[in-house]
DOMAR-409521 format. One record per residue: residue in three letters; x, y, z of N, C-alpha, C, CB in turn. Coordinates in steps of 0.02 Angstrom, whole numbers, plus 50000, padded with zeros to 5 digits. Each point is the difference from the previous one (the first is absolute). Glycine has a CB too. Layout:
<sites>
ALAXYZXYZXYZXYZ/...
</sites>
This chain:
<sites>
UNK539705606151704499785002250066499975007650000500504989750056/UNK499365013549988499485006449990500975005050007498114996550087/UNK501865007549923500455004050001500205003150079499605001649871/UNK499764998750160499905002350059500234994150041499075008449970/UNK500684986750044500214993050004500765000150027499164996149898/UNK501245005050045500594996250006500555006450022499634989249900/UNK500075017450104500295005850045499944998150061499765008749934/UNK499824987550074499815001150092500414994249995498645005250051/UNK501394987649944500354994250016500755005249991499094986949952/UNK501205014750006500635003650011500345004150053499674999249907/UNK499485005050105500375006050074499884995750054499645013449969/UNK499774982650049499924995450073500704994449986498325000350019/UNK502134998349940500464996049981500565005150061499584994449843/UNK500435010950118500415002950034499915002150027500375000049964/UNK499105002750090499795003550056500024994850051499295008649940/UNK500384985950054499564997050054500384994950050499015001349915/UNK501134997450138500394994650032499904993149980500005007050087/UNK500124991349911499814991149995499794997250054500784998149929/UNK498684998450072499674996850052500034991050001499225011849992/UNK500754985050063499974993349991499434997249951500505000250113/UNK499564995349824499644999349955499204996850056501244998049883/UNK498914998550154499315000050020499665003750054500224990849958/UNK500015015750025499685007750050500155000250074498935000649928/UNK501185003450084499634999950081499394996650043500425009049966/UNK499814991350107499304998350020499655006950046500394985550003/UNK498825017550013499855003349998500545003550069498824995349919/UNK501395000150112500385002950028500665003849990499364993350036/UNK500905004849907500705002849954499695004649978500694991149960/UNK498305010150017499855006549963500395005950020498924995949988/UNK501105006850090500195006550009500625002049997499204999950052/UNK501504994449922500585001149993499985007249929500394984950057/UNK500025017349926500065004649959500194997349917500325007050117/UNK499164992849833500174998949957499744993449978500815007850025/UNK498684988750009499604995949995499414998150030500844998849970/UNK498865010350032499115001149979500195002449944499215003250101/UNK501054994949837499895000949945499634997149948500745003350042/UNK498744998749955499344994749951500035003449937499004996950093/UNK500914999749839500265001849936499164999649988501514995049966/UNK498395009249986499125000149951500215001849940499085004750083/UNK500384990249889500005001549934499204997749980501444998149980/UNK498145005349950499364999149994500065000449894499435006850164/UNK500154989449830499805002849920499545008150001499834984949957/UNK500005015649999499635005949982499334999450036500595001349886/UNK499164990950126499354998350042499975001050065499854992649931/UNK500715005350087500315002050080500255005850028500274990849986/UNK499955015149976500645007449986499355001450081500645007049800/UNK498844994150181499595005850063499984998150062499255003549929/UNK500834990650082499924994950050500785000750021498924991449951/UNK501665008450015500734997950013500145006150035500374992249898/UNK499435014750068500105005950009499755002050066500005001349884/UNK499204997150147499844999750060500494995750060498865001949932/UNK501414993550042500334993650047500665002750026499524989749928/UNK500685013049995500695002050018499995005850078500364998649843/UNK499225007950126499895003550057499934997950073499615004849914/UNK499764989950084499734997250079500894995750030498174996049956/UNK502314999750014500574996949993500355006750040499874990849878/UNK500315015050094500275004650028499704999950060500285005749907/UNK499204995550084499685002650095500014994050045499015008849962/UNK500974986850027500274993850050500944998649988498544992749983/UNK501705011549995500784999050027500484997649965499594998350084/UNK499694998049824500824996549962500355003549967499644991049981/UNK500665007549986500635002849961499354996549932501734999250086/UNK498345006649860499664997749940500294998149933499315006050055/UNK501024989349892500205001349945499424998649940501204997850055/UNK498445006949919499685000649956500364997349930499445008950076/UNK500314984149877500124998549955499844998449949500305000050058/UNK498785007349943499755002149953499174994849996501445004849943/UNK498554998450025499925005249957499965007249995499694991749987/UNK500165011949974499945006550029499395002849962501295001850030/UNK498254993649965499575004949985499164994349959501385012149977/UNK498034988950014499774995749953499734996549941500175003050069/UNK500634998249878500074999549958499994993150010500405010449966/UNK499334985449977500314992750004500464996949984499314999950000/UNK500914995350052500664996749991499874992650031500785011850010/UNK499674984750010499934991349992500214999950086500514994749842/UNK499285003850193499944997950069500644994350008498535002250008/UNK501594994349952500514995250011500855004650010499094989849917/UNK500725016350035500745004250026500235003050054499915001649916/UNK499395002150118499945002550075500214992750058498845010449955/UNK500614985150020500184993050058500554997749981498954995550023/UNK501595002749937500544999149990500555005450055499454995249871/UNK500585011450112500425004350040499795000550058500295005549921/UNK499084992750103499805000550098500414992450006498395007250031/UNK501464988149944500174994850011500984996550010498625001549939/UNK501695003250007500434996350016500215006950044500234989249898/UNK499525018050108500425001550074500014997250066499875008349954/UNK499544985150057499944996750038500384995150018499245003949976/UNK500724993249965500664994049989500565001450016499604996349920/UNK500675010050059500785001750006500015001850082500295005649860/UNK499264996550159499915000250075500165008850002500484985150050/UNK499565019149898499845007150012499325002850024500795000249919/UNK498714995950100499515002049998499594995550063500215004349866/UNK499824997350183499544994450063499394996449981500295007950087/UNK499334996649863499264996849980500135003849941499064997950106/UNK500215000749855499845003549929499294998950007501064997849918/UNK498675007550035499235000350000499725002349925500035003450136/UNK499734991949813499825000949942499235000650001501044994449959/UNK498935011550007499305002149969499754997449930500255010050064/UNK499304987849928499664999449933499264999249997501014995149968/UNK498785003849981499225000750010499684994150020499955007949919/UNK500374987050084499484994250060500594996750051498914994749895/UNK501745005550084500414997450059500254995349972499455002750090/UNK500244994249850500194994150006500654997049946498724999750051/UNK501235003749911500594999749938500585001550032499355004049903/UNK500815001250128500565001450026500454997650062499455007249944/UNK499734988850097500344993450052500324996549949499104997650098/UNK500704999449858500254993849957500635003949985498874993149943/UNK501325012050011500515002349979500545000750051499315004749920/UNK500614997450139500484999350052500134994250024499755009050024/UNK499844986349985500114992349999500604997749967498844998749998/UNK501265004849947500424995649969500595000250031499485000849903/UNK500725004950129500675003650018500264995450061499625013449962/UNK501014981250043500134998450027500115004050089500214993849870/UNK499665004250166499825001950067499565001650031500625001549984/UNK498725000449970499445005849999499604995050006500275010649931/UNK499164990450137499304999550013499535002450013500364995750009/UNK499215008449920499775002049984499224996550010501115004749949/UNK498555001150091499184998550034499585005349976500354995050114/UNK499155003749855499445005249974499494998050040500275001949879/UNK499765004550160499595001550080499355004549960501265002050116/UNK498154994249918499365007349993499634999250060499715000649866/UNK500534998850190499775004250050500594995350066498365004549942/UNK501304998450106500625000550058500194990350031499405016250056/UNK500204982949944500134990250009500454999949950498804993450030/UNK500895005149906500794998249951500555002650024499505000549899/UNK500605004850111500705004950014500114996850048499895011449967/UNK499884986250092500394999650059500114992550011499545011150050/UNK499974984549915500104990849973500865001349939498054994849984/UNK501755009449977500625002049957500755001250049499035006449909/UNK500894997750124500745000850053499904993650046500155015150013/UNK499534984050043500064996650039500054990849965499405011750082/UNK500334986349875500274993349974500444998249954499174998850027/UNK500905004749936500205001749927500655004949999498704999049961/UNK501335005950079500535003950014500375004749923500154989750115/UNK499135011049857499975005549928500505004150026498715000849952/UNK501525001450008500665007049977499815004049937501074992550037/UNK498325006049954499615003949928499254998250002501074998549915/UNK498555008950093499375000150000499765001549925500025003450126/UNK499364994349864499745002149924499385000650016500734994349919/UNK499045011950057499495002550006499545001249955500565002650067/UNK498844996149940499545004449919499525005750015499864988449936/UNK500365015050008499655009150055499164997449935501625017250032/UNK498484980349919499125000650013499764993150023499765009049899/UNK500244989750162499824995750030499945003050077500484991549909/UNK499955012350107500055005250073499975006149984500674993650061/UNK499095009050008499945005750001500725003750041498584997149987/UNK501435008550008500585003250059500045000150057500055005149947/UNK499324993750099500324998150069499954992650020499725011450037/UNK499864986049915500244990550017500935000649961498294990649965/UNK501905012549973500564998250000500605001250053499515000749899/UNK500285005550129500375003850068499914992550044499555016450000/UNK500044983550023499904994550045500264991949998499105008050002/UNK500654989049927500734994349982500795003350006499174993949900/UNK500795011350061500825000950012500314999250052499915006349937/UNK499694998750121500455000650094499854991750014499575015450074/UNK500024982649920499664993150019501074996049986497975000449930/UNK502025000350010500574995049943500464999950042499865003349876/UNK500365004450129500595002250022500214999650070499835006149912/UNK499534993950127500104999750090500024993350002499335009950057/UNK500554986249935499854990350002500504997450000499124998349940/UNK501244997950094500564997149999499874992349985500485009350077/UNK500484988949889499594993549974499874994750071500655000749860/UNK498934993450139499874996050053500444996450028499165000049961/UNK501364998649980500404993050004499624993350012500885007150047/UNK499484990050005499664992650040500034997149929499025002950117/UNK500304993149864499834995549964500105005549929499154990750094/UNK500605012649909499825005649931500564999049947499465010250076/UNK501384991349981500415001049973500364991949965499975012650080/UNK499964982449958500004993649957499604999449938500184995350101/UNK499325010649889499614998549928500185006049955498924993450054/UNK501185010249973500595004649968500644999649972499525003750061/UNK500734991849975500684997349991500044993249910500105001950187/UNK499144994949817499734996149955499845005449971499684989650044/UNK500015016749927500045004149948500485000449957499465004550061/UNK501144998049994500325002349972500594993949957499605011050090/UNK500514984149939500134993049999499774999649909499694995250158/UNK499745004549830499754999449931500255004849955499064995650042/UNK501055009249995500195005349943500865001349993498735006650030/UNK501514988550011500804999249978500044994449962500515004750099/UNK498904989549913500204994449973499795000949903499774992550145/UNK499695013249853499865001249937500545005949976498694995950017/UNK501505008650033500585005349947500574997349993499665010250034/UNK500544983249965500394997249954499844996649985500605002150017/UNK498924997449936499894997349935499694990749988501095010649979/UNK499064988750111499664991949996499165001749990501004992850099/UNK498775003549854499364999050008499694991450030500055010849897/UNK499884990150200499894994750018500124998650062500114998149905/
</sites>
């Protein structure tokens, strides 16, 4: 894993509060210490992550950048791995992975027990993504968007609260599968 990577999981280890593993609701957003949204992008994503991170500041979150730093190439599964499990551990309210179509790095965060991970390209997904689904990880693909449709899914992600009602009974069956498979039954 990258070097940069596993500095940041170390200082947000020790910096960051711990949050309830399945986040806040947009109403817990304005408590202190959970508008904290974690980014991370490959080398395909770095210009796009770099714009996000900034616009993230100007709407109020708290940012932990977990690279890349620059666009050299590197493997997207190491960035979506470290947004992902700061999510999981609940240091992190949301996460938002960059790469060049979105879609490798949904899957890679997928794997991460807790994490529902949605690759949004334009503002319906994002807000079908929070409001049914109740994502805690956006994935994005910067050559597939441009910068103010990504501006625009992002606030879209992040203002949307989840629906509950029925949603959350099928949510509840998500997540249901993914305890019954992380130990090891296949069935």
């Amino acid at each position: 894993m990258d070097r940069h990577v596993t500095l940041v999981e170390t200082e947000v280890a020790e910096a960051a509060p711990a949050l309830s593993p399945s986040g806040p609701s947009r109403a817990d957003a304005s408590s202190p210490g959970q508008r904290t949204v974690a980014v991370g992008a490959d080398h395909g994503g770095y210009e796009l992550k770099e714009l996000l991170r900034g616009y993230l500041g100007e709407l109020g979150y708290e940012v932990v950048d977990c690279g890349t730093e620059g666009t050299q190439s590197v493997d997207y599964p190491d960035f979506a791995l470290a947004v992902a499990q700061l999510v999981a551990q609940g240091r992190a309210w949301r996460g938002i992975i960059v790469d060049g179509a979105g879609i490798g790095s949904c899957m890679a965060a997928n794997k991460v027990p807790g994490v529902r991970a949605a690759m949004c390209y334009d503002q319906a997904t994002a807000f079908n993504s929070r409001e049914h689904n109740n994502a805690n990880v956006l994935t994005l693909g910067a050559g597939l968007i441009g910068p103010n449709l990504a501006r625009q899914i992002v606030e879209t992600w992040l203002e949307t609260p989840f629906g509950g009602g029925r949603h959350a009974r099928r949510v509840d069956k998500i997540m249901e599968i993914e305890r019954r498979f992380s130990k090891g039954s296949v069935g």
